[in-house]
C-alpha positions in Angstrom: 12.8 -9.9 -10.8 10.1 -11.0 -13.3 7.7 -11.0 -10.6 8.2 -7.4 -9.8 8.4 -6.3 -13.9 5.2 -8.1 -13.9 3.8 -6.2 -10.9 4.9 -2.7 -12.3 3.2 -3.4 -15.8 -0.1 -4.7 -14.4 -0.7 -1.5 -12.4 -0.3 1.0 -15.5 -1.1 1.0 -18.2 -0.4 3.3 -21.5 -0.5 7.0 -21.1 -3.9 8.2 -19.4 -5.5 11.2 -19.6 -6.2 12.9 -16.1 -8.6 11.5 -14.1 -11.6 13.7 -13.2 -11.7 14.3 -9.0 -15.7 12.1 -9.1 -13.4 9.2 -10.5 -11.1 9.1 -7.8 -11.5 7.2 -4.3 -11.5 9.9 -1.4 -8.0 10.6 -0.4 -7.3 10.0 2.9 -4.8 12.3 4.7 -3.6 11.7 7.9 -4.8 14.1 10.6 -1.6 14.2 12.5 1.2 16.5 10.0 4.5 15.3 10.1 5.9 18.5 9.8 5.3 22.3 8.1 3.3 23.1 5.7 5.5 24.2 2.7 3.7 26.0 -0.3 2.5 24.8 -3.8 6.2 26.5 -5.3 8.3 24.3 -2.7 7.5 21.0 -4.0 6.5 21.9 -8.1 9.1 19.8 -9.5 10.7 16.7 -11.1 11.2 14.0 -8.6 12.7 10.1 -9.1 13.8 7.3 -7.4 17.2 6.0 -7.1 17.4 2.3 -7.8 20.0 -0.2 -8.8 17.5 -2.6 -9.8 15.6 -3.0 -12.8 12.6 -0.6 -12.1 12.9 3.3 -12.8 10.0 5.2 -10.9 9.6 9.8 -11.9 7.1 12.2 -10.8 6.6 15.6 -12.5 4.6 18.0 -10.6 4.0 20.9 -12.8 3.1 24.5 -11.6 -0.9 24.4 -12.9 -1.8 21.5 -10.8 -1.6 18.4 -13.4 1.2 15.7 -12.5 2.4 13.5 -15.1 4.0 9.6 -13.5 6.7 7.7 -15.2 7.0 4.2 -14.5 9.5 1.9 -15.8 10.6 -1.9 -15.5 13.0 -4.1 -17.3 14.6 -7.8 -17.0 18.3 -7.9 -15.7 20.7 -6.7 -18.4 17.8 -5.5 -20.5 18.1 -1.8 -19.7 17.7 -1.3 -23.3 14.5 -3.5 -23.7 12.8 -1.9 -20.6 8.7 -0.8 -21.0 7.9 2.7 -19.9 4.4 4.2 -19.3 3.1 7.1 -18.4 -0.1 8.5 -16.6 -1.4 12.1 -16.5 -2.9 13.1 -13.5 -3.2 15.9 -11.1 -1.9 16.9 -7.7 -2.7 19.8 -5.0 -0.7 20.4 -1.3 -2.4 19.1 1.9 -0.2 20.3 5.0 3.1 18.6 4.2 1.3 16.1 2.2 0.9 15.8 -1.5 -2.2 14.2 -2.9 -1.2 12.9 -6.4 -4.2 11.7 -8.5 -3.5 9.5 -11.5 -5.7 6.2 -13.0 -8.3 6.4 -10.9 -6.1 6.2 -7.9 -4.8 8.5 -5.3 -1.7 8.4 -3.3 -0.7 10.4 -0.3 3.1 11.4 -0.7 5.0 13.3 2.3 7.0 16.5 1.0 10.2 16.3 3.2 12.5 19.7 2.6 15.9 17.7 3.4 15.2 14.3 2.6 18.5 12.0 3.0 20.7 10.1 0.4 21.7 8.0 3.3 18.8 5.8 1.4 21.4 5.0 -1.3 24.3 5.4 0.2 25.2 9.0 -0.8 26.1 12.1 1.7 23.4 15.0 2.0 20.0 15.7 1.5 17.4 17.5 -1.0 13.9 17.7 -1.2 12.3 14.8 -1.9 8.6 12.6 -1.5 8.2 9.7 0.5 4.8 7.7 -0.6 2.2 6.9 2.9 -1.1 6.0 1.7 -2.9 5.0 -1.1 -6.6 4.8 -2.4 -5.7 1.5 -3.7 -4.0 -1.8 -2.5 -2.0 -2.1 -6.2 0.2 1.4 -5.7 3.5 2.7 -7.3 4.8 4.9 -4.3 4.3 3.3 -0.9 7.4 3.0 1.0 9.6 4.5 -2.3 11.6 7.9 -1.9 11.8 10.4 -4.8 13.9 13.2 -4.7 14.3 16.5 -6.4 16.1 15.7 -10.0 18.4 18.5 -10.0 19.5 17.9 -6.9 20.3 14.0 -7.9 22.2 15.2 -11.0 24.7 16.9 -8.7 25.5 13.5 -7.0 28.5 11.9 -8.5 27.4 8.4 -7.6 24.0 8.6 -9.1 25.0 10.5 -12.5 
């Protein structure tokens, strides 16, 4: 556990102000979409992981284009101890893609409409982000699933 606390800290650092677009490696979105196209008002919205270990990953994506990233991590038992930090950042629709900019960094997240609790063992679905691609080898959302918060709040397991 360590080892992944260690890995979460080194990649952020304390809260950073939006990176300008000449800062940022070229996104690269795949050319084959995984699905529709949904508009900017489908996916504005507060987004988070579900996790039963000692990491705690939340993506706001507000309605004027900036983003702001919450990244947690604690030691076992040390809820109460953990470090958070936050980035500011920016974010704009690419077909069914989200390209999130924070840090100098860019990641490609796919907006899924009806993405499964199955994930954590919960019944039903809600919109959600699944991380693809990223600018950078040292990334925060590749292979993670966030989903809608309100959605996650009506959940009795993950209240």
């Amino acid at each position: 556990m360590r080892s992944a606390l260690i890995l979460t800290l080194t990649l952020i650092a304390s809260v950073a102000p939006a990176s300008s677009d000449d800062q940022v490696p070229r996104c690269i979105v795949p050319s084959t979409p995984e699905g529709k196209s949904p508009s900017r008002d489908d996916i504005v919205g507060h987004y988070a992981a579900v996790s039963e270990s000692e990491w705690n990953l939340e993506v706001w994506l507000n309605t004027d284009g900036t983003a702001e990233v919450l990244s947690e991590g604690w030691e076992a038992g040390q809820h109460d101890e953990r470090t958070s930090v936050r980035h500011r950042g920016s974010w704009k629709v690419s077909g069914p893609y989200v390209e999130l900019r924070y840090r100098g960094r860019c990641e490609i997240l796919f907006f899924n409409p009806s993405l499964s609790f199955a994930e954590f063992g919960a019944s039903g679905a809600a919109p959600g982000l699944q991380g693809r691609h990223a600018s950078v080898s040292q990334n925060l959302f590749i292979g993670r699933s966030l989903w809608r918060v309100e959605h996650l709040r009506r959940i009795p397991e993950v209240k």
